[in-house]
LUMMI-949321 format. One record per residue (C-alpha): y, x, z; residue number from 1; residue in one letter. Coordinates in steps of 0.1 Angstrom, whole numbers. Layout:
residues N
+-------+-------+-------+-----+---+
!     Y !     X !     Z !   k ! r !
+-------+-------+-------+-----+---+
!     Y !     X !     Z ! NUM ! A !
...
+-------+-------+-------+-----+---+
This chain:
residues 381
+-------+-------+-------+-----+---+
!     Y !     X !     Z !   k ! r !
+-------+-------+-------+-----+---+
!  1056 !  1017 !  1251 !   1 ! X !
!  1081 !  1001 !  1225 !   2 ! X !
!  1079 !   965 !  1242 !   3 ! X !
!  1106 !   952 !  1222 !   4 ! X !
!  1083 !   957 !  1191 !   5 ! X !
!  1067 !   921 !  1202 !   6 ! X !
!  1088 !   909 !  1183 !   7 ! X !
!  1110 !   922 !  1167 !   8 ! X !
!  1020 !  1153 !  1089 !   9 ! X !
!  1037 !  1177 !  1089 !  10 ! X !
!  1063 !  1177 !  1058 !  11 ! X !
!  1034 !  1172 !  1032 !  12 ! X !
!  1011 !  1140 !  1047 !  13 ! X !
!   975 !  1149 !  1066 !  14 ! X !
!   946 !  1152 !  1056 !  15 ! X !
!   928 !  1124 !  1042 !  16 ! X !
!   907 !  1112 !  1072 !  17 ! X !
!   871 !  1119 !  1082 !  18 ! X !
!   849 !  1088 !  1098 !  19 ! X !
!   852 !  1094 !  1133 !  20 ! X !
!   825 !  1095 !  1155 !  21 ! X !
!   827 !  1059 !  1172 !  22 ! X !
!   819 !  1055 !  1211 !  23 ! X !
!   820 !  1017 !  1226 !  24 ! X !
!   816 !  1006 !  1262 !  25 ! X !
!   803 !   971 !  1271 !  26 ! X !
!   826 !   943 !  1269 !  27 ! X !
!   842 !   934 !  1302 !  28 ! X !
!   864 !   912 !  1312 !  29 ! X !
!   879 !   878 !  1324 !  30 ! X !
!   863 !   852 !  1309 !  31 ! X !
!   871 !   846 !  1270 !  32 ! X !
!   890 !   880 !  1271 !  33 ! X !
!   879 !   913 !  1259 !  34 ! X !
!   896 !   937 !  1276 !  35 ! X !
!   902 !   973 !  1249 !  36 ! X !
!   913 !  1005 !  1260 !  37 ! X !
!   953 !  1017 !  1260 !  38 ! X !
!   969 !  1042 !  1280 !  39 ! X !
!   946 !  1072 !  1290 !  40 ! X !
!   945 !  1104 !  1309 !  41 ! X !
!   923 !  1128 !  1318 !  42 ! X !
!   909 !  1150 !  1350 !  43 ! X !
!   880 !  1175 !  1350 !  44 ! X !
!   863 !  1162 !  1319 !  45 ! X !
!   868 !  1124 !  1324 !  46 ! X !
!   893 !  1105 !  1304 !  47 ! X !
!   907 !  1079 !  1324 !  48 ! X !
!   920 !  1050 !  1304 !  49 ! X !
!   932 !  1014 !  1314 !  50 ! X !
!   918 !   982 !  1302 !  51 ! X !
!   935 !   950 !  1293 !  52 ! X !
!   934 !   921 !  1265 !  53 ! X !
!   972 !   922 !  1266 !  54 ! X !
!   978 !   931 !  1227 !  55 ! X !
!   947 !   908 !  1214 !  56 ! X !
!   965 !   879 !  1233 !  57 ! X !
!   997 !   893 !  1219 !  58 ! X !
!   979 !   891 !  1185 !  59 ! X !
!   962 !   855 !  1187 !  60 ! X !
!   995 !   835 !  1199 !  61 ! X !
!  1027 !   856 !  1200 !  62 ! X !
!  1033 !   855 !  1235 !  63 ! X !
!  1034 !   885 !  1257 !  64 ! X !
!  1023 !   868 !  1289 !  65 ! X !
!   995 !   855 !  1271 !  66 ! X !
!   970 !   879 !  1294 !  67 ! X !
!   981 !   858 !  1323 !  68 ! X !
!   963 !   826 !  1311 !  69 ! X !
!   928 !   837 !  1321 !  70 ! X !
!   924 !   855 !  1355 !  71 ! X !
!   901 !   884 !  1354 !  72 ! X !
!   897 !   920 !  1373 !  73 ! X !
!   919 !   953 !  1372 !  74 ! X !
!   896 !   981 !  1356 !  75 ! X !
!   900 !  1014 !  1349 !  76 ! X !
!   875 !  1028 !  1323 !  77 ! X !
!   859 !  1065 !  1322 !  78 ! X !
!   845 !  1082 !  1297 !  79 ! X !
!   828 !  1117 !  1306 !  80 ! X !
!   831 !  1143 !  1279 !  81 ! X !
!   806 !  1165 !  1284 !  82 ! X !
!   780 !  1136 !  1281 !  83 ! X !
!   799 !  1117 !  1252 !  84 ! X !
!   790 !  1087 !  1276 !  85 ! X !
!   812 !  1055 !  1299 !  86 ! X !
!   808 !  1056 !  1333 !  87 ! X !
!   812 !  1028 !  1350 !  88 ! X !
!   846 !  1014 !  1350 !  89 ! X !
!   868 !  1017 !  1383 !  90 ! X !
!   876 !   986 !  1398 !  91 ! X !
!   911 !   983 !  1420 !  92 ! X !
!   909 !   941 !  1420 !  93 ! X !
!   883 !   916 !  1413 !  94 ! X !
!   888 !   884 !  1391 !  95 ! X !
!   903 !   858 !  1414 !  96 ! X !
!   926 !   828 !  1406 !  97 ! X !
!   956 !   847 !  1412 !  98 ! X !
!   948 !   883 !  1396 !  99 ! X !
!   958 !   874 !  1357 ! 100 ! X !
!   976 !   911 !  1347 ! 101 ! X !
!   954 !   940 !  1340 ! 102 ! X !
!   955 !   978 !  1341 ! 103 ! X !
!   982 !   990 !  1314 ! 104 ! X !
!   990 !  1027 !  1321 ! 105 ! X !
!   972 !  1054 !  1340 ! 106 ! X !
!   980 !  1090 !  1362 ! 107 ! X !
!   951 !  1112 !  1368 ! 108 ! X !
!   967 !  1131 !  1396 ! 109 ! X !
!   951 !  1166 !  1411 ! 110 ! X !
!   949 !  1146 !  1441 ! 111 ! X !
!   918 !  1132 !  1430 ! 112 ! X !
!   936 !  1098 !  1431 ! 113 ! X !
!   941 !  1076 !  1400 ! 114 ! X !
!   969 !  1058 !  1399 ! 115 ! X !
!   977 !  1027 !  1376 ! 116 ! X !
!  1001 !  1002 !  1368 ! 117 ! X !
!   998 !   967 !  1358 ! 118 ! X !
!  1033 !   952 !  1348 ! 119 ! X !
!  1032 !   918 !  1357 ! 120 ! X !
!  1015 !   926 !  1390 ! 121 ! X !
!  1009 !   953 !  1418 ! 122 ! X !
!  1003 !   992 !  1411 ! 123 ! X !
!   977 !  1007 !  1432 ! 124 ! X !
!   957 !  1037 !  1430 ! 125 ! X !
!   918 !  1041 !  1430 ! 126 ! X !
!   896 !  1075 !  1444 ! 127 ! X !
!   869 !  1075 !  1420 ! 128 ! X !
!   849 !  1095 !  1443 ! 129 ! X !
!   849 !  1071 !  1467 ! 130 ! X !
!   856 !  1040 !  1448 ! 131 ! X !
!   885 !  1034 !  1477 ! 132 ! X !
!   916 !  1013 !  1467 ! 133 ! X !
!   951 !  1008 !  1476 ! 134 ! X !
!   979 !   986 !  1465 ! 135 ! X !
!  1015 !   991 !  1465 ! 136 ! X !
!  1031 !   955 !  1464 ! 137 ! X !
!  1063 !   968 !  1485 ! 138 ! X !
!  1071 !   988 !  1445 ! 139 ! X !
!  1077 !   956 !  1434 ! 140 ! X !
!  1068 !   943 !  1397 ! 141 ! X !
!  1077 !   955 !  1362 ! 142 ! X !
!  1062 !   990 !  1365 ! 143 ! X !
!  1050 !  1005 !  1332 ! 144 ! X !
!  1045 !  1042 !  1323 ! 145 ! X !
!  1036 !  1068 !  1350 ! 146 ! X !
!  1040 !  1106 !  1353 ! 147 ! X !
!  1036 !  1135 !  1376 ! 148 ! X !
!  1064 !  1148 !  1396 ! 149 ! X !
!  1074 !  1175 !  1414 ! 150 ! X !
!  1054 !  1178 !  1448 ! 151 ! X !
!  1033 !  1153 !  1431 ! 152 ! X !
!  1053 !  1124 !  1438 ! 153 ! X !
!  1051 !  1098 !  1409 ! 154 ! X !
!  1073 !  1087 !  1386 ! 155 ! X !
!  1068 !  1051 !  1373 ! 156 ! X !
!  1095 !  1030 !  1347 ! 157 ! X !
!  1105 !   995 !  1358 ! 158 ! X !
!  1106 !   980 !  1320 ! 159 ! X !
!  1124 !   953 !  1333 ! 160 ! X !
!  1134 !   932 !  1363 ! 161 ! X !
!  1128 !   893 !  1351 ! 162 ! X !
!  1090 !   900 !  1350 ! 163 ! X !
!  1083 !   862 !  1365 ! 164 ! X !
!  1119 !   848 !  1350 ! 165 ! X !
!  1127 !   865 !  1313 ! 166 ! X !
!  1155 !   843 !  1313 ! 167 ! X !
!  1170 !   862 !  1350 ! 168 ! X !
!  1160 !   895 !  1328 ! 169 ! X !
!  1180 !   925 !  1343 ! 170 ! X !
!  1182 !   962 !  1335 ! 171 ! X !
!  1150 !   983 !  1340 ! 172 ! X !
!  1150 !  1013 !  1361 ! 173 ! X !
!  1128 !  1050 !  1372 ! 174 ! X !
!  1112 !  1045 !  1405 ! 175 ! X !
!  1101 !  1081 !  1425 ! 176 ! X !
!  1071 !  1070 !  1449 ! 177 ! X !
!  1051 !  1092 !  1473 ! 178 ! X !
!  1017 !  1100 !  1470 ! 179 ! X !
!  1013 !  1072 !  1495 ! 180 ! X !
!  1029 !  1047 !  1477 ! 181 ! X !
!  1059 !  1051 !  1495 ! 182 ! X !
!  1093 !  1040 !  1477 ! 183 ! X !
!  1117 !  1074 !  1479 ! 184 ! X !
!  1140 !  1062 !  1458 ! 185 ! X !
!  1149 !  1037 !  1427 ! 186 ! X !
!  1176 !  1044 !  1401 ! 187 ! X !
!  1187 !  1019 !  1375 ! 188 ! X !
!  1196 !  1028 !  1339 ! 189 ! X !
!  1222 !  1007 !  1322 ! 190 ! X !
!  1233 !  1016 !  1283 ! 191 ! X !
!  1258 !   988 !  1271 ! 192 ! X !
!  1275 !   961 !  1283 ! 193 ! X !
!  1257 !   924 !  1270 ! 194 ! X !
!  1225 !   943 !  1267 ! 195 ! X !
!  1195 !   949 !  1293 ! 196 ! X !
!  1183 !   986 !  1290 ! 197 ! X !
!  1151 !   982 !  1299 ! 198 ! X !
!  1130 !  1015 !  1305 ! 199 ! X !
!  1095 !  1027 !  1291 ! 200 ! X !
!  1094 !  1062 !  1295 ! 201 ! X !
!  1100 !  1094 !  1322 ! 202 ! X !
!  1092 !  1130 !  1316 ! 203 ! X !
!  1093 !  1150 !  1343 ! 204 ! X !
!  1100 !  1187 !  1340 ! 205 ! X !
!  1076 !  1205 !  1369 ! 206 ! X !
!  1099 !  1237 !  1370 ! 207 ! X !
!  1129 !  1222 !  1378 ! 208 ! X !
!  1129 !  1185 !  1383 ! 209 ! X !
!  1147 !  1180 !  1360 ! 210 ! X !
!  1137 !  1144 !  1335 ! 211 ! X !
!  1139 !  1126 !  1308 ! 212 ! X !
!  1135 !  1086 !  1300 ! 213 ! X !
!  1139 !  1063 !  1268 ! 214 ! X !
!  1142 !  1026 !  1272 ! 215 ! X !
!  1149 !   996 !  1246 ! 216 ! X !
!  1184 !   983 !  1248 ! 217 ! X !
!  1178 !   946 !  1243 ! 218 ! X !
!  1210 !   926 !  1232 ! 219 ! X !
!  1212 !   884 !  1241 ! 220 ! X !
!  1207 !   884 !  1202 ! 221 ! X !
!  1176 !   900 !  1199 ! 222 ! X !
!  1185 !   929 !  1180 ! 223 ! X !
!  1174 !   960 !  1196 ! 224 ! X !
!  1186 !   997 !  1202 ! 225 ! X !
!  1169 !  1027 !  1214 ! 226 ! X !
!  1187 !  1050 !  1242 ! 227 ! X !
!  1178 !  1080 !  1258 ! 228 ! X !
!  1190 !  1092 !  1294 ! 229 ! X !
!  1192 !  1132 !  1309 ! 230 ! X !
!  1183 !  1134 !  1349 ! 231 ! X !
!  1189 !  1163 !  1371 ! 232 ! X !
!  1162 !  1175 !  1398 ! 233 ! X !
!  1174 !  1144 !  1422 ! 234 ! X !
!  1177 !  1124 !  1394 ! 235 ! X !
!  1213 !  1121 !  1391 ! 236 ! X !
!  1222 !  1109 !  1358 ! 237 ! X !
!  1235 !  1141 !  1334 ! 238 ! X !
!  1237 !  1127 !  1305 ! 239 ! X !
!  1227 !  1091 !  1284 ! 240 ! X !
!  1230 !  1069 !  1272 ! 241 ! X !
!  1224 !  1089 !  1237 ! 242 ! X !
!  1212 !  1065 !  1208 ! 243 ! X !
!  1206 !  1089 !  1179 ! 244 ! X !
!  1179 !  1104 !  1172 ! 245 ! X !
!  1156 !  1078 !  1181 ! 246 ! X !
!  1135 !  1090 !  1212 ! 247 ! X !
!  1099 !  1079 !  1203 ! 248 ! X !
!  1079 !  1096 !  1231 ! 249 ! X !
!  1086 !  1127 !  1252 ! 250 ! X !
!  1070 !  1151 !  1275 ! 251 ! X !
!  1066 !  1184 !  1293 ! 252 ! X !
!  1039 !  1215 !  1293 ! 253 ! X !
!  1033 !  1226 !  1326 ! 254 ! X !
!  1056 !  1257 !  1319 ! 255 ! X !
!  1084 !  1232 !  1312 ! 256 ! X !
!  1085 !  1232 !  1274 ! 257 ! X !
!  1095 !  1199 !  1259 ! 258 ! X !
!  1076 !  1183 !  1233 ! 259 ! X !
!  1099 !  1156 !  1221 ! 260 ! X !
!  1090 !  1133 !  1191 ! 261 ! X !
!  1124 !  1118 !  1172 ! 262 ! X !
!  1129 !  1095 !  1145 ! 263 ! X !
!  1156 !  1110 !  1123 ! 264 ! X !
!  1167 !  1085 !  1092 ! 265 ! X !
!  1130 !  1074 !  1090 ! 266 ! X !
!  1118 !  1111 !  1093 ! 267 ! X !
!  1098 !  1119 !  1124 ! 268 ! X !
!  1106 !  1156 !  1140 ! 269 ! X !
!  1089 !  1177 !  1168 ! 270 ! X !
!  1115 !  1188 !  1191 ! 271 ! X !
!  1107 !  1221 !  1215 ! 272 ! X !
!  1129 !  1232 !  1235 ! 273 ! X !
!  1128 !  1253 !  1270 ! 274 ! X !
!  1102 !  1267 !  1289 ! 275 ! X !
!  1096 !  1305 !  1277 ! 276 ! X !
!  1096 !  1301 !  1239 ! 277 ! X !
!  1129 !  1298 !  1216 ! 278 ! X !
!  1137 !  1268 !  1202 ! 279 ! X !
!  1115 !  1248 !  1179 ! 280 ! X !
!  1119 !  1218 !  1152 ! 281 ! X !
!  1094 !  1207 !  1131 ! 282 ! X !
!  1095 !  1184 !  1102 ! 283 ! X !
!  1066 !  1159 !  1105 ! 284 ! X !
!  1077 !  1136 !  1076 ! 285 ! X !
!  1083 !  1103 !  1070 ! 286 ! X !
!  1068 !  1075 !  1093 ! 287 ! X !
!  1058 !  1041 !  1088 ! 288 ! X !
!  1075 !  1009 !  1093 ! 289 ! X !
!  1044 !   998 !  1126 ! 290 ! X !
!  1042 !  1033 !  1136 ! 291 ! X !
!  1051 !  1046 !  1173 ! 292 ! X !
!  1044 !  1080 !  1188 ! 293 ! X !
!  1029 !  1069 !  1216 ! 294 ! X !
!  1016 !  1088 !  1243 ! 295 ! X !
!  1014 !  1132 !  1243 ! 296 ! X !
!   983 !  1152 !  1269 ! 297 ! X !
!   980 !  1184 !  1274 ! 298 ! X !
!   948 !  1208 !  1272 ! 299 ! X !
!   937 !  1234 !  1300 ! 300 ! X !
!   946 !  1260 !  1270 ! 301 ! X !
!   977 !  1246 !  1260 ! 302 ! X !
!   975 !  1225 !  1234 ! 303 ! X !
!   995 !  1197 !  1230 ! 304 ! X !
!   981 !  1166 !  1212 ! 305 ! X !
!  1008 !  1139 !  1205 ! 306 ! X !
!   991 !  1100 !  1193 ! 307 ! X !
!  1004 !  1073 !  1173 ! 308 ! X !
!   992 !  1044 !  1170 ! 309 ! X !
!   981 !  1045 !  1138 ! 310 ! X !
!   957 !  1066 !  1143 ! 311 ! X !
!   978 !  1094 !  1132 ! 312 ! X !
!   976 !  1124 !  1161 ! 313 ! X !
!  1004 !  1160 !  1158 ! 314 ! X !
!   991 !  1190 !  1173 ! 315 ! X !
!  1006 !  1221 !  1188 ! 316 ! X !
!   993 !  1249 !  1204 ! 317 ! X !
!  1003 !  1288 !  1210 ! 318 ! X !
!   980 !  1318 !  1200 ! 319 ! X !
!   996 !  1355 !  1198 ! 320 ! X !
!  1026 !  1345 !  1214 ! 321 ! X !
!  1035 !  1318 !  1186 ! 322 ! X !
!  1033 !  1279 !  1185 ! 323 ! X !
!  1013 !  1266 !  1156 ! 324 ! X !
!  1007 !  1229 !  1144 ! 325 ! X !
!   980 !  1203 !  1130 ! 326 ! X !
!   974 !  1172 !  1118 ! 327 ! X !
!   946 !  1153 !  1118 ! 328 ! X !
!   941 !  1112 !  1112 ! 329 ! X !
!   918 !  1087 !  1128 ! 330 ! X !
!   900 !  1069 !  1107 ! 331 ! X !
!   895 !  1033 !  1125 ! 332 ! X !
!   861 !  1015 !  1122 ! 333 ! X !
!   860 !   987 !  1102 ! 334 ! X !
!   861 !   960 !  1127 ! 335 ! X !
!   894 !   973 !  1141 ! 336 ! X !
!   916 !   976 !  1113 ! 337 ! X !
!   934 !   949 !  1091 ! 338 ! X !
!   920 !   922 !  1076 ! 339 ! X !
!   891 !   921 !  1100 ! 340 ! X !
!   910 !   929 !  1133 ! 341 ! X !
!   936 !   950 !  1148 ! 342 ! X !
!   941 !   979 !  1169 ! 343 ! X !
!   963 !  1008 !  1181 ! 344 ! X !
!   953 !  1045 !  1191 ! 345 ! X !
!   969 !  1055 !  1224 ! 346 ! X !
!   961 !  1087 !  1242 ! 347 ! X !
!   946 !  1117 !  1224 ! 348 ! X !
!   928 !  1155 !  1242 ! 349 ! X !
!   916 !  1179 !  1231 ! 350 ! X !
!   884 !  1201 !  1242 ! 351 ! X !
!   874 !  1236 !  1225 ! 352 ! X !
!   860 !  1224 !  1196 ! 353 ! X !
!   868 !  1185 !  1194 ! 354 ! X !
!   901 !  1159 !  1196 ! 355 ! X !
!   892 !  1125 !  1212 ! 356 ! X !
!   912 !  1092 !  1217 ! 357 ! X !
!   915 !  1060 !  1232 ! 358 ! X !
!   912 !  1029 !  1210 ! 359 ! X !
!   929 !   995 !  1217 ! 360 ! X !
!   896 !   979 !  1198 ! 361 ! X !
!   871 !   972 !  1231 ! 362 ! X !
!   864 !  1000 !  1251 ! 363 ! X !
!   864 !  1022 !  1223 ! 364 ! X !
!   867 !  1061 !  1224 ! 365 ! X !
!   871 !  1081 !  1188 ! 366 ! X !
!   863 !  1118 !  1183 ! 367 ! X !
!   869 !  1142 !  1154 ! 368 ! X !
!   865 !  1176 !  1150 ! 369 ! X !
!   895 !  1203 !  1160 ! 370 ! X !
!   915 !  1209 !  1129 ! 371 ! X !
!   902 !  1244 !  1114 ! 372 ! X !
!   942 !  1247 !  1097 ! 373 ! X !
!   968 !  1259 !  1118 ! 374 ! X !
!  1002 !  1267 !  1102 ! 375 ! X !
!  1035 !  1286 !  1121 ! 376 ! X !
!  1062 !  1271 !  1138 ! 377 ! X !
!  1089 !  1290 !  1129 ! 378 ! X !
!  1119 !  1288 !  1154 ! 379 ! X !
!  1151 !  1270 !  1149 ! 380 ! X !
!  1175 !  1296 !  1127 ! 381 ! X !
+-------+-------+-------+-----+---+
């Protein structure tokens, strides 16, 4: 997630969009706070999806602790897809005078476990069959995006380490935890001198270990810089940091193909690399100003859908042994675009016939139908 943003279709555009079909949970909440969906995943037809007020408090007074002024309860939304309905939401803490954060990322991992994060407090994990919770307060504070490992340990970014003193603000780092919760291991990333390189997100490659993160490089002035870092299996550093391209969002299949999304000169590309297919690059033209490639899920088939924020969601699938692409754009209800409000898509998935996504506008899931027009990838000359 491009924290530092606070403050500071394919070559020809998509398709005008359709109206989405528009599903809203009940409001919940602390009090005065309406908590909307962000960061989702998904597990045997249930997307799993945090929620949180942080971006409407963003919005209403600039500050980016502003969800700490009100306590209220860590929740986990679900949505079941085969019944287009909510489920009740997961709870791992209720309101109390000292739980303020909320739930900001989420890992639906094949242990039947959800895990979560919550930045300016404690990750945890909930079993939804069982509605059993545990914390992890020995992983410390900070923790933002999640990912599955190798083994299935978890991968988790530290953003930052002056979560309760900004001013103390050091450089960020990838944390490897058990399926436990166990610390195995914590390994700072540091990309120049005066700066604080703090770290939002870690691809892991399940064939070889092998990873990937991106992080905001944050200088005493403000200004900000984008950096990339290479990791080997034990998460050595191999390369980084590299600052061009612009890494928006990266991540990889299950066969260990990389779907990277880059900012080239204001032009957005789709990056494949590895796994068993030759190299790929795709033009996605140009992208706007607010935009950010946000979050990328793949299918049981395959298919890879990459979401922006704007509503805007890439994707890529393989049939007859060759990759080809999509667009397709999100059309936000009324309430939840500007003048009237504001909002962000974050995670998009596919099913056979249908794309869904989480909207940061309430609890609010969006669906549209699978893009009937496909086109090549051709591979990289």
């Amino acid at each position: 997630m491009a924290l530092a943003l606070w403050v500071a279709g394919c070559a020809s555009p998509p398709p005008a969009p359709d109206p989405p079909h528009v599903f809203r949970a009940p409001e919940s909440g602390g009090e005065g706070e309406r908590y909307s969906a962000w960061f989702g995943d998904e597990r045997d037809g249930v997307i799993y999806f945090g929620l949180s007020p942080f971006w409407t408090a963003l919005w209403a007074t600039s500050d980016p602790r502003a969800d700490l002024r009100v306590p209220g309860p860590h929740l986990i939304g679900r949505f079941d897809l085969a019944s287009e309905s909510f489920l009740s939401p997961l709870q791992a803490r209720a309101s109390a005078p000292d739980v303020r954060s909320s739930v900001w990322d989420v890992l639906a991992h094949p242990n039947g476990w959800v895990y979560y994060t919550t930045f300016y407090e404690d990750m945890g994990r909930v079993y939804p069959a069982t509605g059993e919770v545990e914390h992890f307060p020995e992983l410390g504070r900070g923790l933002n995006e999640l990912a599955l490992g190798p083994n299935g340990r978890i991968y988790v970014t530290r953003y930052g380490s002056g979560v309760d003193d900004p001013s103390a603000s050091g450089d960020g780092s990838i944390v490897v935890a058990s399926e436990s919760g166990l610390k195995l291991k914590e390994i700072p990333l540091h990309a120049r001198d005066g700066s604080v390189t703090a770290v939002k997100s870690i691809a892991v490659d399940p064939t070889s270990g092998r990873a990937l993160a991106n992080a905001d490089v944050i200088a005493s002035d403000g200004r900000v810089e984008f950096a990339r870092f290479g990791l080997g299996r034990e998460l050595a550093l191999v390369f980084g940091p590299v600052f061009e391209p612009e890494l928006l969002f990266v991540a990889f299949a299950p066969d260990g193909r990389m779907y990277a999304i880059e900012d080239v000169d204001g032009r957005l590309q789709l990056v494949l690399r590895g796994g068993v297919r030759v190299p790929a690059t795709l033009d996605l033209g140009p992208r706007a100003a607010t935009d950010f490639a946000q979050d990328i899920h793949f299918a049981a088939d395959g298919t890879a859908a990459i979401a922006f924020w704007s509503g805007r969601v890439e994707l890529v699938r393989e049939r007859d042994g060759r990759h080809e692409h999509a667009s397709l754009a999100f059309a936000k209800p009324d309430d939840c675009g500007p003048p009237p409000g504001r909002s962000l898509v974050y995670s998009a998935f596919t099913t056979k016939t249908d794309v869904y996504a989480t909207l940061f506008c309430g609890a609010t899931i969006l669906r549209a139908p699978l893009p009937t027009r496909w086109t090549p990838i051709a591979p990289d000359p």
